[in-house]
C-alpha positions in Angstrom: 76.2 -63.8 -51.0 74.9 -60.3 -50.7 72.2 -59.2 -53.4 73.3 -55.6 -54.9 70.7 -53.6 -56.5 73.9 -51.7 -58.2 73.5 -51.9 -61.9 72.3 -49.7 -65.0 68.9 -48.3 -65.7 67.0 -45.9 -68.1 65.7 -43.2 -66.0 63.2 -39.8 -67.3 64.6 -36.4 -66.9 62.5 -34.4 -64.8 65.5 -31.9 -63.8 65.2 -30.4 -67.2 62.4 -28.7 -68.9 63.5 -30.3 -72.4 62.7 -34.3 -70.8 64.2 -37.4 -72.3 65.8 -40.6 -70.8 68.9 -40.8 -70.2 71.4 -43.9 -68.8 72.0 -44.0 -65.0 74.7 -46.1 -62.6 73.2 -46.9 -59.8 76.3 -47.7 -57.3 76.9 -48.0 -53.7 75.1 -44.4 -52.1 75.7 -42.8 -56.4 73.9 -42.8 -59.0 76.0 -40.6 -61.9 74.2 -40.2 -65.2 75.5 -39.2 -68.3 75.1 -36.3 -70.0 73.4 -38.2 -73.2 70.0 -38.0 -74.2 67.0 -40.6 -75.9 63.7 -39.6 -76.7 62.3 -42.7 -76.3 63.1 -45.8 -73.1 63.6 -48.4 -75.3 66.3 -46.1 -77.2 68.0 -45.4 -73.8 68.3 -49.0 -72.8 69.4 -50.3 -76.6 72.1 -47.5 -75.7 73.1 -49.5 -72.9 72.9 -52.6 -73.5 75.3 -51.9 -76.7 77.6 -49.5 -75.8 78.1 -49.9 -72.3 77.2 -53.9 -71.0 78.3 -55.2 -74.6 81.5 -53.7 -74.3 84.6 -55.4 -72.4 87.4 -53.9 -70.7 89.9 -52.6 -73.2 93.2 -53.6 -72.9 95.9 -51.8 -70.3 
């Protein structure tokens, strides 16, 4: 089985003068963030583990 370093992370803005973490999907040669913003790492990753790994596939 091939290991896959795709996955979320919790990355700090240094694009931006304003800084802040913000949630990043690390994929296959992309990364797309998202265009929401915690002032603190541990806010970031509660953010994901919540409302993005917590949450199931909604129904077709």
């Amino acid at each position: 089985m091939k290991r896959s370093d795709n996955g979320w992370f919790a990355e700090w803005d240094r694009e931006t003068t304003n800084g802040g973490w913000r949630p990043v999907l690390q994929l296959d040669g992309h990364a797309p963030d998202f265009d929401i913003w915690f002032s603190t790492k541990q806010e970031c990753e509660d953010w994901i583990r919540e409302e993005v790994i917590g949450c199931g596939m909604l129904p077709e």
